[in-house]
DOMARVEX-259454 format. One record per residue (C-alpha): residue in three letters; x, y, z; residue number from 1; chain. Coordinates in nm, 3 decimals, padded with zeros to 5 digits. Layout:
N
{'ALA'; {X; Y; Z}; NUM; 'A'},
...
//
This chain:
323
{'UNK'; {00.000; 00.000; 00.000}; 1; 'A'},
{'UNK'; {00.134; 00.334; -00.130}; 2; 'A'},
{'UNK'; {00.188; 00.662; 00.127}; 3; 'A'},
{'UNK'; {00.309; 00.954; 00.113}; 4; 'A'},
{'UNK'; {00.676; 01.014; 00.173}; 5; 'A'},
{'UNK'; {00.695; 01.213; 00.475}; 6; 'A'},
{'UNK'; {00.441; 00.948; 00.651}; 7; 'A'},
{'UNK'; {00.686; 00.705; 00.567}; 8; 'A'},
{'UNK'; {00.972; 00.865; 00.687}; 9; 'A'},
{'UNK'; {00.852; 01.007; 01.003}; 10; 'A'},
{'UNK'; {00.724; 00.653; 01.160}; 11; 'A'},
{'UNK'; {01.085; 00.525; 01.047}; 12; 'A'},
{'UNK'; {01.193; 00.756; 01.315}; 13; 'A'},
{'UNK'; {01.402; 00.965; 01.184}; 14; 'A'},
{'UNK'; {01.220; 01.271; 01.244}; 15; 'A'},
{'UNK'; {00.917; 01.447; 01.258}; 16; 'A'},
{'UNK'; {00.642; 01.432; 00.951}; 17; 'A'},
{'UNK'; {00.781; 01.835; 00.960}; 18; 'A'},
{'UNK'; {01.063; 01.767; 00.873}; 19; 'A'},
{'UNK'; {01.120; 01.462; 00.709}; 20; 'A'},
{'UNK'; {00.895; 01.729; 00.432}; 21; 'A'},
{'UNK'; {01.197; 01.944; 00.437}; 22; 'A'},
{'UNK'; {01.469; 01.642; 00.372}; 23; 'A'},
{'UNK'; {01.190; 01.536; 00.057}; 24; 'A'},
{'UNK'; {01.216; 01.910; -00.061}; 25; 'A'},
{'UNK'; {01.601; 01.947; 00.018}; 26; 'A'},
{'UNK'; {01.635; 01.670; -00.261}; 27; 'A'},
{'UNK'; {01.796; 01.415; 00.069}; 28; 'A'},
{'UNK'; {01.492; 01.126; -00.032}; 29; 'A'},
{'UNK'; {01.544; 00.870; -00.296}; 30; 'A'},
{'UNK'; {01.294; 00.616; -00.387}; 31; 'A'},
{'UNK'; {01.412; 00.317; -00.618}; 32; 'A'},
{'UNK'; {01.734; 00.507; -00.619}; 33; 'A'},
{'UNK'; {01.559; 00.834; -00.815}; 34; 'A'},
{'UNK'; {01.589; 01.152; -00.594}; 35; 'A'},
{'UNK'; {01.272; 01.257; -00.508}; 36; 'A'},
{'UNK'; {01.127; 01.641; -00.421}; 37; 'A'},
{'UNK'; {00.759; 01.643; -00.491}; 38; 'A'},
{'UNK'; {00.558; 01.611; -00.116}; 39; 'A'},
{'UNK'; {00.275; 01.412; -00.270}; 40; 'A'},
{'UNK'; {00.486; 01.164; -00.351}; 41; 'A'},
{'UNK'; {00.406; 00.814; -00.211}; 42; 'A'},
{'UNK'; {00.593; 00.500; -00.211}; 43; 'A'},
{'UNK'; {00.487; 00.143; -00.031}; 44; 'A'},
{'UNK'; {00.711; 00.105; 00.242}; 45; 'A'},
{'UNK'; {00.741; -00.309; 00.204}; 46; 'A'},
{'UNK'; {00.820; -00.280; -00.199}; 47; 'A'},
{'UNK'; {01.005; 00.039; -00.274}; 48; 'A'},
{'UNK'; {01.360; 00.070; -00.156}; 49; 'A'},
{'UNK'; {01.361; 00.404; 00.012}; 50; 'A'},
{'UNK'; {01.662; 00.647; 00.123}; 51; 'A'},
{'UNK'; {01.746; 00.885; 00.305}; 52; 'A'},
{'UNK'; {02.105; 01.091; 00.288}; 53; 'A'},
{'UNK'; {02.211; 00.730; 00.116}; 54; 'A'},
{'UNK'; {02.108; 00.529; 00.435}; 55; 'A'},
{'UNK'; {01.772; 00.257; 00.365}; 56; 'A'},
{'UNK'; {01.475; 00.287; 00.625}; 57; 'A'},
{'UNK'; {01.382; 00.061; 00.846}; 58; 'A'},
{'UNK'; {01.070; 00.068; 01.020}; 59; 'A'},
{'UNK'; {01.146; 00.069; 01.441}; 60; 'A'},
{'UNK'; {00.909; -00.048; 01.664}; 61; 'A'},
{'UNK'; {00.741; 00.294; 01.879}; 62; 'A'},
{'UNK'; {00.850; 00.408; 02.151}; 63; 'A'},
{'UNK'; {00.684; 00.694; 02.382}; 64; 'A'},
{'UNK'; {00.843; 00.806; 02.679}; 65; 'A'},
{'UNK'; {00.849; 01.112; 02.936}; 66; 'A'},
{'UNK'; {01.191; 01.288; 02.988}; 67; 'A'},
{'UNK'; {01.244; 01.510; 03.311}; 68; 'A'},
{'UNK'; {01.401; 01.762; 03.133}; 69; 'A'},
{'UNK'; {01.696; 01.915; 03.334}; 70; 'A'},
{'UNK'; {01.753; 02.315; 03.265}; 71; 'A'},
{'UNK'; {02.031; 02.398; 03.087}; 72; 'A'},
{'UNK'; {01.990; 02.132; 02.839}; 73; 'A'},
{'UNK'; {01.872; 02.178; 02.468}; 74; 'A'},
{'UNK'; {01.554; 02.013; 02.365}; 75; 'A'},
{'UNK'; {01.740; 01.905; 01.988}; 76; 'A'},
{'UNK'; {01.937; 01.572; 01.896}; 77; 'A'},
{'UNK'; {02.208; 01.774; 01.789}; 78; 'A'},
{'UNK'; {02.381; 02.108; 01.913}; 79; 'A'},
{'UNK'; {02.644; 02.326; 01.694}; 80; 'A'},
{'UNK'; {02.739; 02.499; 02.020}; 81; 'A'},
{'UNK'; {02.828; 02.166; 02.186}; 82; 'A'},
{'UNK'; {02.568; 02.255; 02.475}; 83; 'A'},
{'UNK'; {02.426; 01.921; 02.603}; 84; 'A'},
{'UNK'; {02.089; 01.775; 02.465}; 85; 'A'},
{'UNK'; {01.832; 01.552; 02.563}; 86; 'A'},
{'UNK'; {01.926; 01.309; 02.280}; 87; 'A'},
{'UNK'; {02.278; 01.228; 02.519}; 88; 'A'},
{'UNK'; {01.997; 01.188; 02.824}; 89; 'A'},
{'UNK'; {01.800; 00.882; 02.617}; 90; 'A'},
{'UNK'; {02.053; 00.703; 02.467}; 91; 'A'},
{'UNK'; {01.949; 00.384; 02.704}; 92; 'A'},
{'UNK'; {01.604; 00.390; 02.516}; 93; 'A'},
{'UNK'; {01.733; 00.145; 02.232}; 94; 'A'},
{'UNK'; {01.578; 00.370; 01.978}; 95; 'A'},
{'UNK'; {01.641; 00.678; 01.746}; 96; 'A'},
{'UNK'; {01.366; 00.913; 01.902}; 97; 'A'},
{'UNK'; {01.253; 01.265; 01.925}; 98; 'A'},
{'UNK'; {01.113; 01.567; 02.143}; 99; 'A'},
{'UNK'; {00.754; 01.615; 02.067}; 100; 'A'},
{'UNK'; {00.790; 02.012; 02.049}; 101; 'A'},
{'UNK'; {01.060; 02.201; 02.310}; 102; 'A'},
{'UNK'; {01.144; 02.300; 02.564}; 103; 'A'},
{'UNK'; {01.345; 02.649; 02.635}; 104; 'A'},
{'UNK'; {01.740; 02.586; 02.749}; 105; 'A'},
{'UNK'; {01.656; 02.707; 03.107}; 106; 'A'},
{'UNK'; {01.363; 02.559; 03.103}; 107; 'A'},
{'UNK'; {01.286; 02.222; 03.309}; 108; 'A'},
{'UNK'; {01.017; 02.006; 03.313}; 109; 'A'},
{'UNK'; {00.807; 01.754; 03.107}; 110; 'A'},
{'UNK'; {00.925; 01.628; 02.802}; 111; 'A'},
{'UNK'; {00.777; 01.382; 02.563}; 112; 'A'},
{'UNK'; {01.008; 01.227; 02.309}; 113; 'A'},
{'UNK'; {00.904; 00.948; 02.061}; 114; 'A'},
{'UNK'; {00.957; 00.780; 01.707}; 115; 'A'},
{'UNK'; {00.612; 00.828; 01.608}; 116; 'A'},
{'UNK'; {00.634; 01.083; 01.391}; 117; 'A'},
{'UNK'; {00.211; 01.093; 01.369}; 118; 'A'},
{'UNK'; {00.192; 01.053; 01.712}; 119; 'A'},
{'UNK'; {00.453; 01.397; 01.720}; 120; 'A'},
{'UNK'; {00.217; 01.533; 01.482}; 121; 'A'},
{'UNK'; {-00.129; 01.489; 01.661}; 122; 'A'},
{'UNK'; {00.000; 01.645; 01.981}; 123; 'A'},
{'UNK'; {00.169; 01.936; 01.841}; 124; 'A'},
{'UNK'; {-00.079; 02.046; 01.545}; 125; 'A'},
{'UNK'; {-00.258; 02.390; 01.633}; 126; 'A'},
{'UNK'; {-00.612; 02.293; 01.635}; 127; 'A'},
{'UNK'; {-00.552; 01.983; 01.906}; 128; 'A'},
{'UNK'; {-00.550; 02.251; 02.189}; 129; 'A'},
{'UNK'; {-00.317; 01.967; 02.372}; 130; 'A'},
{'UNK'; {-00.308; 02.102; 02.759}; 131; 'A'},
{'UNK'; {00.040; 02.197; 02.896}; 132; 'A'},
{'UNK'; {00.096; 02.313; 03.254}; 133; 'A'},
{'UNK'; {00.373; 02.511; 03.402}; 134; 'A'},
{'UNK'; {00.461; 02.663; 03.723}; 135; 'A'},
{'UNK'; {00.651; 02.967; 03.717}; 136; 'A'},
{'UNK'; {00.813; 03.207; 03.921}; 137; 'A'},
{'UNK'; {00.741; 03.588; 03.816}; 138; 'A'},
{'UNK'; {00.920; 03.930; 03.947}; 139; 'A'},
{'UNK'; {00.656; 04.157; 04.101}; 140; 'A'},
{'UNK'; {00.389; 04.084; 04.318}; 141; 'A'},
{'UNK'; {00.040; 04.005; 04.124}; 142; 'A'},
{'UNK'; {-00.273; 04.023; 04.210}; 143; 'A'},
{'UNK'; {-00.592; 03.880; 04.021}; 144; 'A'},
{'UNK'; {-00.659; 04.135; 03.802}; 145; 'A'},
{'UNK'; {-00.320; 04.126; 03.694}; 146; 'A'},
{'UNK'; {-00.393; 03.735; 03.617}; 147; 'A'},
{'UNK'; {-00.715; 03.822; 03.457}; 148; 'A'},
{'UNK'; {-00.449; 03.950; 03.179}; 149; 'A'},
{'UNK'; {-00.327; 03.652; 03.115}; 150; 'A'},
{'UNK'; {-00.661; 03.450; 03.169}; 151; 'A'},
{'UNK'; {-00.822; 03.625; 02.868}; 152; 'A'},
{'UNK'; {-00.508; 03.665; 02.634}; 153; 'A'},
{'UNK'; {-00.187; 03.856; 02.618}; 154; 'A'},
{'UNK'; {-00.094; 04.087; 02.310}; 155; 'A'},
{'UNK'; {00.219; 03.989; 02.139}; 156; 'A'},
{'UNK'; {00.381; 04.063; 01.812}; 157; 'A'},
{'UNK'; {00.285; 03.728; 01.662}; 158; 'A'},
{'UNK'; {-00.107; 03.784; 01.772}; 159; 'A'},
{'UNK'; {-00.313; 03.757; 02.096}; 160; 'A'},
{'UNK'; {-00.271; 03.465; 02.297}; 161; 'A'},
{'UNK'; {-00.563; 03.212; 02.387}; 162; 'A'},
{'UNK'; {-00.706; 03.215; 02.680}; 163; 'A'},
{'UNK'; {-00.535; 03.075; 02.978}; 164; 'A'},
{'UNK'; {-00.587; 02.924; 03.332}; 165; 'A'},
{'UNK'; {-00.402; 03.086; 03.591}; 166; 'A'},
{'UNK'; {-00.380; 02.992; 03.919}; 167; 'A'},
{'UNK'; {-00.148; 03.266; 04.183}; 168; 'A'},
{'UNK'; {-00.027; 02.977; 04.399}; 169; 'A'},
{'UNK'; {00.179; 03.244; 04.680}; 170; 'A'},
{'UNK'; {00.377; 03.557; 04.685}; 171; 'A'},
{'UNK'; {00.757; 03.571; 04.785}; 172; 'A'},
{'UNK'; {00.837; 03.938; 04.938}; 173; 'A'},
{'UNK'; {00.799; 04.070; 04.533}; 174; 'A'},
{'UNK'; {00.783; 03.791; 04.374}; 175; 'A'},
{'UNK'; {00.468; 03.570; 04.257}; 176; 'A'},
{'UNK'; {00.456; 03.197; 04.190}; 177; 'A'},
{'UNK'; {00.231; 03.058; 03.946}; 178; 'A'},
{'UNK'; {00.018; 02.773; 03.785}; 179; 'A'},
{'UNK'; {-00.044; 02.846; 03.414}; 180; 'A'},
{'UNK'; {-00.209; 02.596; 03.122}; 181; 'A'},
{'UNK'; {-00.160; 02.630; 02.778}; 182; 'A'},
{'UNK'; {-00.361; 02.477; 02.478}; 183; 'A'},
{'UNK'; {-00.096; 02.657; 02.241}; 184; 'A'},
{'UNK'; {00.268; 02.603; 02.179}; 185; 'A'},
{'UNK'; {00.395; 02.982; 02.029}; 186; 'A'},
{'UNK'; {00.792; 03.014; 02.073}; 187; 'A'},
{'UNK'; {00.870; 03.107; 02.473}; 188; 'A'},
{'UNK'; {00.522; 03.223; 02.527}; 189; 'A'},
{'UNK'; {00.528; 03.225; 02.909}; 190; 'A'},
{'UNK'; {00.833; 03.418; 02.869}; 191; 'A'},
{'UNK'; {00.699; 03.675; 02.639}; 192; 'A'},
{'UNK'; {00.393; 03.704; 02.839}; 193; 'A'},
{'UNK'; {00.565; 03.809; 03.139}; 194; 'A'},
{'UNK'; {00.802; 04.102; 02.974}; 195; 'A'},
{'UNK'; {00.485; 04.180; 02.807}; 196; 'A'},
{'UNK'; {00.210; 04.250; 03.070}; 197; 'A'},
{'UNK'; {00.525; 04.385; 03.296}; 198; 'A'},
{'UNK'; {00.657; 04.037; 03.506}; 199; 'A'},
{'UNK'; {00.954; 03.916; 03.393}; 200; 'A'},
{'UNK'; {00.987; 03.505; 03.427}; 201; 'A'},
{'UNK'; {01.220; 03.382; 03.640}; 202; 'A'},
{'UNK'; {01.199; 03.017; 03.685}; 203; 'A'},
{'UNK'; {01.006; 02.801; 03.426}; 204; 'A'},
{'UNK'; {00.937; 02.441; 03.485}; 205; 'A'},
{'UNK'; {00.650; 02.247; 03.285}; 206; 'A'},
{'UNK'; {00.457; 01.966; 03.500}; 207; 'A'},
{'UNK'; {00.309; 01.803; 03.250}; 208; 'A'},
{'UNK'; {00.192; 01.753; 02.897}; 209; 'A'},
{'UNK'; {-00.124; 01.596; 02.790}; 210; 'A'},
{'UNK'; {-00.188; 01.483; 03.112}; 211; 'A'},
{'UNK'; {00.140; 01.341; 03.136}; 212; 'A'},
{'UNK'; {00.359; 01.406; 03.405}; 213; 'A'},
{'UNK'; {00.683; 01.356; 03.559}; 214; 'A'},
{'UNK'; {00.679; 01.254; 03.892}; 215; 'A'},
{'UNK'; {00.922; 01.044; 04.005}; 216; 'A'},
{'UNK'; {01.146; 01.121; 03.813}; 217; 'A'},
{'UNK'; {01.466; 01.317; 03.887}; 218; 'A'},
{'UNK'; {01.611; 01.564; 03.639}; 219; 'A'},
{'UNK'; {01.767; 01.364; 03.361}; 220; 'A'},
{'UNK'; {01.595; 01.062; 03.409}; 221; 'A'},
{'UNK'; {01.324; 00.913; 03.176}; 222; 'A'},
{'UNK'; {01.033; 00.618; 03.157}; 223; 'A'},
{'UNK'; {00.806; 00.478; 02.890}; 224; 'A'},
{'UNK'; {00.436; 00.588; 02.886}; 225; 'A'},
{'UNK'; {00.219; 00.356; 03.034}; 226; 'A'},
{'UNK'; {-00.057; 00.190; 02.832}; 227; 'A'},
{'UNK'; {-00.287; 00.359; 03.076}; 228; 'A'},
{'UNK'; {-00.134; 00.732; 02.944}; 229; 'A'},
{'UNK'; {-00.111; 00.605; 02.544}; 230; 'A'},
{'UNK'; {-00.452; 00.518; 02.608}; 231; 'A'},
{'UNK'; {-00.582; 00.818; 02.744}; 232; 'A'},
{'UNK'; {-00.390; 01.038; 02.498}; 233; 'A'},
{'UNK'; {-00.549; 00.813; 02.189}; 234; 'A'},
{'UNK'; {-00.894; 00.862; 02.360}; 235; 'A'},
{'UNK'; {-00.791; 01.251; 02.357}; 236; 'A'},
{'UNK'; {-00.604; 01.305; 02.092}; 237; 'A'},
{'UNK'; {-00.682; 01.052; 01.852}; 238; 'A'},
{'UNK'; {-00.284; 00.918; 01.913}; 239; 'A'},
{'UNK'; {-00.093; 00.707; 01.881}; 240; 'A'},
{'UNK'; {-00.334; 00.503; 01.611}; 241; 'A'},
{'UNK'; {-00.241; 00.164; 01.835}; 242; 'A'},
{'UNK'; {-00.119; 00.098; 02.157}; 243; 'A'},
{'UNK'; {00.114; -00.169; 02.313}; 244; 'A'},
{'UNK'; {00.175; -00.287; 02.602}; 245; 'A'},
{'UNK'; {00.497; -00.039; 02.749}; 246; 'A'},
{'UNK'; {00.745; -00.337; 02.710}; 247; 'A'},
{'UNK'; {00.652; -00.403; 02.341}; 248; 'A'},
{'UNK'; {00.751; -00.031; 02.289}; 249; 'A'},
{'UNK'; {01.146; -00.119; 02.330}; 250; 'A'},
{'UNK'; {01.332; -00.308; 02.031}; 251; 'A'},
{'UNK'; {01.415; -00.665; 02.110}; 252; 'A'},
{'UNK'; {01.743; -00.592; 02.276}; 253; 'A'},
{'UNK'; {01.606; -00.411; 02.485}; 254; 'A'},
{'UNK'; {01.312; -00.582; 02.617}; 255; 'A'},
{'UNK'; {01.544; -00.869; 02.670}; 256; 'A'},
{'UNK'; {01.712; -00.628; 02.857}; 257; 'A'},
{'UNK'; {01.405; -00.514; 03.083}; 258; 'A'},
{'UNK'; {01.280; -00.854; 03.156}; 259; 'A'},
{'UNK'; {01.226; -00.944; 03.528}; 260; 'A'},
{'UNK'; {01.457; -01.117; 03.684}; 261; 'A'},
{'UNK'; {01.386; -01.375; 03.998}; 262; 'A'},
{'UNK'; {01.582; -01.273; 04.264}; 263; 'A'},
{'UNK'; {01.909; -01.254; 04.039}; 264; 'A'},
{'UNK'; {02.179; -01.169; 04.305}; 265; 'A'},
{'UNK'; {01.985; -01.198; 04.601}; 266; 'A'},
{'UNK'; {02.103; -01.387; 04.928}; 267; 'A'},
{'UNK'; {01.919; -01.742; 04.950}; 268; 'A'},
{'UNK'; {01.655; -01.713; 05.249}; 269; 'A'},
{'UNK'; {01.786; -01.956; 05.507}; 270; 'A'},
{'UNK'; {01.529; -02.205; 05.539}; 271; 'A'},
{'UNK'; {01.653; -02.308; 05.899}; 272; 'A'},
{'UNK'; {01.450; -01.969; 06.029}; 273; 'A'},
{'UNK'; {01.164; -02.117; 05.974}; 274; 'A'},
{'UNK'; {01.257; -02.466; 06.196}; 275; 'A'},
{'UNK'; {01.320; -02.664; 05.842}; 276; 'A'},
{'UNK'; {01.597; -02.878; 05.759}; 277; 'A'},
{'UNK'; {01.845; -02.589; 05.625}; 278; 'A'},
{'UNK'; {02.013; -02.749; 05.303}; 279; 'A'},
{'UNK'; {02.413; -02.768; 05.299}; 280; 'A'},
{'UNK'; {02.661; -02.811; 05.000}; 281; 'A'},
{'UNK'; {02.470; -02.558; 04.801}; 282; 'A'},
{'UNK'; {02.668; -02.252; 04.879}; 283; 'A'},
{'UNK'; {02.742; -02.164; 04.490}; 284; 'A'},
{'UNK'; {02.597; -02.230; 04.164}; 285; 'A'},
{'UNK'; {02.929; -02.349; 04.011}; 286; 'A'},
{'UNK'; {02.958; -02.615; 04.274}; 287; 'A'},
{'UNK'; {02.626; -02.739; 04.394}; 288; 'A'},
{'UNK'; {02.654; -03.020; 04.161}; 289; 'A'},
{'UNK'; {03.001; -03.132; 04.211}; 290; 'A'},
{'UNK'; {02.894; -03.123; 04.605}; 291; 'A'},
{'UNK'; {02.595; -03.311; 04.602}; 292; 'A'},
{'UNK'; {02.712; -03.580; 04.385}; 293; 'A'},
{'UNK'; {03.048; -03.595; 04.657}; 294; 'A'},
{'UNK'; {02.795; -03.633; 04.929}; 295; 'A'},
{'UNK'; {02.720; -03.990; 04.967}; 296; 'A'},
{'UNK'; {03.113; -04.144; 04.888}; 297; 'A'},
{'UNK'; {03.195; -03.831; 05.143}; 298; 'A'},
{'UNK'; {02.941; -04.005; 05.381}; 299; 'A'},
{'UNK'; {03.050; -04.310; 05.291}; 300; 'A'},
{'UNK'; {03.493; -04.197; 05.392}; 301; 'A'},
{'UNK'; {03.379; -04.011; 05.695}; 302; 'A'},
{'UNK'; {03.103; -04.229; 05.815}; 303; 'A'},
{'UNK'; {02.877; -03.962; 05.894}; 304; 'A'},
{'UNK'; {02.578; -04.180; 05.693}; 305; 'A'},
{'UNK'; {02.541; -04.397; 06.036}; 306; 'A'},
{'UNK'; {02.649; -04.800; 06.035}; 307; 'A'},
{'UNK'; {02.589; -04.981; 05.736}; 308; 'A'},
{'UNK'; {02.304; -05.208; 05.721}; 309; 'A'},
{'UNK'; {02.420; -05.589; 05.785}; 310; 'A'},
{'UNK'; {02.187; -05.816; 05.556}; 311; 'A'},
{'UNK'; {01.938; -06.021; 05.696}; 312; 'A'},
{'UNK'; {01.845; -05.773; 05.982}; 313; 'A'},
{'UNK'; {01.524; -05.566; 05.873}; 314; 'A'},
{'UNK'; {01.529; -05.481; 05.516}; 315; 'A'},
{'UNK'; {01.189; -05.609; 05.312}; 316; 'A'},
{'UNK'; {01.427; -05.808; 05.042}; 317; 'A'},
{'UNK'; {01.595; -05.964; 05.386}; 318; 'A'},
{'UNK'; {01.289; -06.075; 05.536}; 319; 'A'},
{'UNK'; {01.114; -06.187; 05.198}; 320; 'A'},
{'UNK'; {01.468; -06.447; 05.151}; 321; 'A'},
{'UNK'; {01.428; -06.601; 05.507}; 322; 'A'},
{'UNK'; {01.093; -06.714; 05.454}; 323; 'A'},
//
């Protein structure tokens, strides 16, 4: 079944359906080995041999997580500055994947990041009004009216902004802390909306994104989406088209990886707590059966297997011979 290019591309993983448009356009894409720039070009992804930059896609399994995006990190694979990114925080995920939209350097906070490139694109198009909350610390002290602002829409250069809720959580001497949702995603809107309306942001931290948060997870540290989330997201959002259950997200490797473990490493309980028999000769793994086969001629040398049985004197064969 044909699709179009950028479809195919972006649930290859190796980037959004945004921008694998630009590598079709930027002549990058070849299809049968013919460079292709058209965007309504379509190819079947299980027939066609399709490139990009000379490399052949392969389809990955998806894979959704949540990152707990550390400030002073950029939200991009790849940095000409050499700043760190988020890409060098999720290199333990086993697969190639993405932010869903971004997160300001000093910013901190709730990240998604994914392979799906339709899954990226269902969260972050315009009209999905997606729900992302903040908290924020603000210089100057602000009182309702001054949220009110903010509640109804802030004038900026690129337009008025939709209406928000705000929440004034306290005041510090004067300073204000806040709880602000989005259902937009303009360039550092928070930020503009403070210098605009007069209160200049000074701490920015997002707690979560379509419903998903991030607690329990320290800065730097990531998870997969449960199927719970992915299900309640689909239900939302009308993403991702099918969901798996979180260990099916990983490739193979690691899965394997992932899977539980019985008490690898643990001490053995000692049985004799409990008044049973404790066992002996089973101290390690590499010699429990070399010991246990020893036991009886070890019985046998030391005697500690009692006086052996003289015939004739109890045994059922014995007794079965005298009569």
């Amino acid at each position: 079944m044909e699709e179009r290019l950028q479809k195919i591309i972006a649930r290859s993983g190796v980037s959004s359906r945004r921008a694998a448009e630009e590598l079709v356009t930027a002549g990058r894409v070849r299809v049968n080995g013919r460079v292709v720039t058209e965007l309504g070009a379509k190819a079947d992804p299980r027939r066609d041999k399709i490139e990009v930059d000379g490399k052949r896609l392969t389809a990955e399994s998806p894979v959704y997580l949540v990152l707990h995006k550390p400030r002073n990190v950029v939200s991009t694979l790849h940095d000409p500055e050499g700043r760190p990114t988020v890409a060098d925080l999720v290199r333990s995920a086993g697969a190639r994947v993405y932010p869903v939209g971004r997160l300001d350097f000093a910013t901190s906070g709730v990240l998604l990041m994914t392979n799906d490139g339709e899954f990226s694109n269902g969260l972050l198009h315009p009209r999905g009004g997606v729900p992302k909350t903040y908290v924020l610390k603000v210089r100057g002290v602000m009182d309702e009216g001054d949220a009110d602002v903010w509640r109804t829409g802030v004038e900026l250069e690129d337009g008025k902004t939709l209406p928000a809720d705000v929440r004034i959580l306290r005041h510090e001497g004067d300073k204000t802390w806040l709880e602000i949702t989005l259902r937009e995603g303009r360039n550092q809107q928070i930020r503009r909306m403070g210098e605009a309306t007069g209160f200049p942001v000074m701490r920015l931290a997002r707690l979560s994104f379509a419903g998903v948060t991030s607690e329990g997870l320290l800065p730097g540290k990531w998870r997969l989406l449960t199927v719970d989330e992915l299900l309640a997201i689909r239900k939302e959002f009308g993403v991702p088209k099918r969901v798996r259950p979180a260990v099916d997200q990983m490739p193979a490797q690691r899965a394997k990886q992932q899977k539980p473990r019985a008490h690898v490493g643990a001490a053995p309980r000692d049985r004799g707590e409990r008044g049973e028999r404790p066992r002996t000769g089973h101290t390690s793994r590499e010699g429990g059966r070399e010991e246990r086969r020893a036991r009886p001629a070890d019985r046998r040398e030391r005697g500690t297997s009692g006086p052996p049985r003289e015939r004739g004197t109890g045994g059922p064969r014995e007794r079965k011979r005298s009569t």
